[in-house]
C-alpha positions, 0 to 999 in steps of 0.5 A: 936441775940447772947447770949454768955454763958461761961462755967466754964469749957471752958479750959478742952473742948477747949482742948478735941475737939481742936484736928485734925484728919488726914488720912493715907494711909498704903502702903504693899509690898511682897517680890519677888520669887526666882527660882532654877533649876537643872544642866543638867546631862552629856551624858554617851556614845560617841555613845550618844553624837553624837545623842546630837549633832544633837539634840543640833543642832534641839534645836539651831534652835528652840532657835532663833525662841524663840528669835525672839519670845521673841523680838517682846513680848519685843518691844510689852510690851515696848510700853504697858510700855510707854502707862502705863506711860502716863496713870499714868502721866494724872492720876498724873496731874489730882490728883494734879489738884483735891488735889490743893484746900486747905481749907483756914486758916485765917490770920490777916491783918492790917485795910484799912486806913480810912480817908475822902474821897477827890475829888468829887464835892458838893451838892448845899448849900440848899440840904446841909443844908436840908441833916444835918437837915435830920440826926439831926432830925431823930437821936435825935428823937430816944430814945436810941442812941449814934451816927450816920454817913450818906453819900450821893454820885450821882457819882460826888458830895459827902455829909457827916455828923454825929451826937453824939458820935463813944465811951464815950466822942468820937465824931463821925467822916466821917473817923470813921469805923463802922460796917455795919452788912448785908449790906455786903452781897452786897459786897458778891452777887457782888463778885460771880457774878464777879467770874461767868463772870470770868468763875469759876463757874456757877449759876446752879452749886451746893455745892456738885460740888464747895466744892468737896475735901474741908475738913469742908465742907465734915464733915456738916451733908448733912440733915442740909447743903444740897446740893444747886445752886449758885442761890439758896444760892444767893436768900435764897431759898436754905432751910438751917436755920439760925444758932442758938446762942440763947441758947449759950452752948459749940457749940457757946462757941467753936466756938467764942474761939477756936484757929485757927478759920476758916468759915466753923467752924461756920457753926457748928452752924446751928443745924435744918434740911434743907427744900425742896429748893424753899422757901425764908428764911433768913439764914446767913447760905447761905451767909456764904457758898457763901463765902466758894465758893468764897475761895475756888474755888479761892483759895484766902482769902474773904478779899484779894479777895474783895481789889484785884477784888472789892475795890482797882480799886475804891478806896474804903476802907473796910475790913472784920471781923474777918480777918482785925484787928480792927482800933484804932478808931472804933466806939464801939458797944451799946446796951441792954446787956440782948440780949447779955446774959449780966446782965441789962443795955445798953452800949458798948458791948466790955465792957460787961460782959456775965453771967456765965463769968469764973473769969478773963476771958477778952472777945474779942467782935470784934473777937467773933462777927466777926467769927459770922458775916464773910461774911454775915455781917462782913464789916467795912466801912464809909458812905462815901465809902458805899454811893459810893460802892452802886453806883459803884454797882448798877447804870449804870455809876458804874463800880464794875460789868459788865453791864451784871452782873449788870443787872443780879443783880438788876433784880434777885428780885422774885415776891413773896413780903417777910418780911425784917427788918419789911418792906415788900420788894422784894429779889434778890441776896442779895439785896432787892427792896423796895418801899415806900411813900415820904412826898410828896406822890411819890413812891419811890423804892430803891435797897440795904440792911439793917443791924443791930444786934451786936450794929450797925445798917445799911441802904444801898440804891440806887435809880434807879430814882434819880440815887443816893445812900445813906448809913446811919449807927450807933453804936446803934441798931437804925433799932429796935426802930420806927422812925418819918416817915411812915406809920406804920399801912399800913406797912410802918415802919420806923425807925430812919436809914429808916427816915434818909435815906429818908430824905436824898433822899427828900432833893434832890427831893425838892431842884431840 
């Protein structure tokens, strides 16, 4: 996923592109004209003085008919002046309406509080037992592992248990946080639909109307961050390419460490060109530029808004990287060092030393791979609130979204299958729809989203059926190893977070 590859020369480049540009306007002005004129010559003769008089007398008439005149072109070039005035103040309103959007900067907070979650009922005793024996099975069954944690909620009872270890000689616990990779992205699609019912914008509306005056944006290269819908953003149809961290360098190595990091920064990232919009194609890229959207179309951070119009009204708790400082009991990241660009081995990522490391340079892996991850993967949460997120989300009697956007969203899958995770699914906005063949031979479909890389893997679902959501995550990449269950040559993969999960819904299904 990422290879991280320091140059030794890392210090002299920061400082070479760490510099911001700025626009000026230069104002001129020109002096003003003086005018002289000549004094008049006095008459000569008395003789010619009376003839002046009577001229004087004709030019006295003419004078106040030049007054009137002068009168009326005054009251007309007041009004003029006034209508001016109101011209310039709605100009001057609706450039401070344009010039109010600002790119946002990012400023860290403290994580949410995670502890068990307290008041729901329980499953009976037998699902209970059937749920332990479920995660057990599928978890020890993988070859490589460290630890497990799986929550199942049907909105009033709660189960939740773990397996192994959240670091070396840690055990796991339902109160430690881990990270949920792209099982986010539910939490992204839930939070512009809720900004479309509150009027903010609209599906149809697209990058170039949204992110109008937004800095970052306005620097992409339009044949690589081309102009695209809501729509097609939530549905990956847009045609951008993912972003490309696989050969590491000075753009990867620029954006994990420089000062002052914001998102658009990693957009940076994405180098192909855009393809005609219509196709699905898995790309962060998207995700990443919906978060732009909500931001900056709020004006609020992606963190503060997911608390303030998501998470606080239901009580869940969940914080963004790299926004959200990371708690002291986070399960730590394993996995195979070489995909990381590290030397052999398997083990905690935070530990792990990239090649081509300058000496004594200390990597901040959760900062790195949160600025990676942002709004496309970058959720810390339990399966506790996970389980209960999927449900406040996606069931009928959830209350994340108005039922019309509910509705909208889990009926946004298109027709055409693709390939997610190695399964055959259907994609909506950002969610998938899966269906599968339970022990006992039922089709089963669920809505939800994986999630893995980084050293964490993720499986989110609801059932529509059962009317029940599952969340079962590990600080290992479990998504990449085959589990026990399925039928892996008709396609049916399954690993050992897959086999947990449907574990979890059969020991329901059995035991009713």
């Amino acid at each position: 996923m990422k290879k991280l590859s320091y140059l030794a020369a890392l210090l002299a480049f920061l400082i070479a592109c760490g510099g911001g540009d700025a626009d000026s306007d230069l104002a001129t002005s020109s002096a003003g004209k003086t005018s002289t004129s000549n004094p008049t010559q006095a008459a000569a003769t008395t003789t010619q003085a009376a003839a002046t008089t009577t001229q004087a007398a004709a030019t006295t008439t003419q004078a106040a008919a030049t007054t009137a005149q002068a009168a009326a072109t005054t009251t007309q070039a007041a009004a003029t002046a006034t209508q001016a005035a109101a011209t310039a103040t709605q100009a001057a309103a609706t450039t401070t309406q344009q010039d109010s959007k600002q790119m946002l900067s990012v400023v860290k907070v403290p994580p949410p509080d995670f502890t068990a979650t307290k008041g729901f009922g329980r499953f009976t005793s037998a699902e209970e037992t059937a749920f332990a024996a479920a995660v057990s099975e599928h978890f020890y069954s993988a070859d490589i592992r460290m630890g497990i944690s799986a929550a199942i909620f049907d909105g009033q009872n709660l189960w939740s248990g773990t397996e192994g270890f959240a670091r070396e000689n840690v055990p796991m616990q339902v109160e430690t946080p881990l990270s949920v990779m792209s099982s986010s992205k539910t939490f992204l699609s839930a939070l512009i639909l809720h900004q479309i019912d509150e009027g903010l914008y609209g599906l149809n509306d697209r990058l170039s109307e949204l992110l109008v005056g937004h800095s970052g944006y306005e620097r992409l290269n339009p044949a690589i961050i081309s102009d695209a819908t809501v729509e097609e953003l939530l549905l990956m149809t847009a045609g951008h390419a993912d972003k490309d961290t696989s050969a590491g360098g000075r753009n990867l190595n620029y954006v994990v460490t420089k000062p002052n990091w914001v998102p658009v920064d990693t957009l940076t990232l994405t180098t192909d060109m855009a393809r005609s919009p219509g196709a699905f194609e898995y790309s962060n890229t998207s995700s990443y530029l919906l978060g732009l959207i909500a931001q900056y179309q709020s004006q609020t951070e992606l963190n503060a808004l997911y608390q303030s119009e998501l998470l606080e009204r239901l009580s869940i708790q969940a914080g963004l990287r790299p926004v959200v400082e990371i708690p002291d009991n986070m399960a730590l990241p394993h996995a195979d060092f070489t995909k990381y660009g590290g030397a052999p081995g398997w083990g905690d990522l935070t530990q792990m030393v990239p090649l081509g490391t300058p000496p004594g340079y200390k990597m901040d892996y959760f900062e790195q791979d949160g600025r990676l991850a942002w709004s496309a993967a970058g959720i810390i949460s339990t399966p506790e609130n996970m389980a209960r997120w999927a449900y406040e989300l996606m069931s009928p009697n959830g209350t994340a979204l108005s039922d019309a956007s509910r509705e909208l969203l889990t009926t946004s899958f298109i027709d055409k299958p693709i390939t997610l995770s190695g399964n055959t699914q259907k994609y909506g906005f950002h969610i998938a729809q899966r269906e599968y063949k339970l022990a006992d031979g039922t089709m089963f479909v669920t809505h939800g989203h994986p999630g893995g890389g980084g050293g964490y893997g993720s499986v989110l679902y609801y059932s529509p059926v059962l009317d029940i959501a599952v969340s079962v995550v590990a600080n290992s990449e479990l998504g990449y190893q085959r589990g026990q269950c399925g039928d892996f040559r008709a396609g049916d993969y399954g690993n050992p977070l897959v086999c947990a999960a449907r574990g979890l819904f059969e020991s329901v299904t059995s035991n009713r």
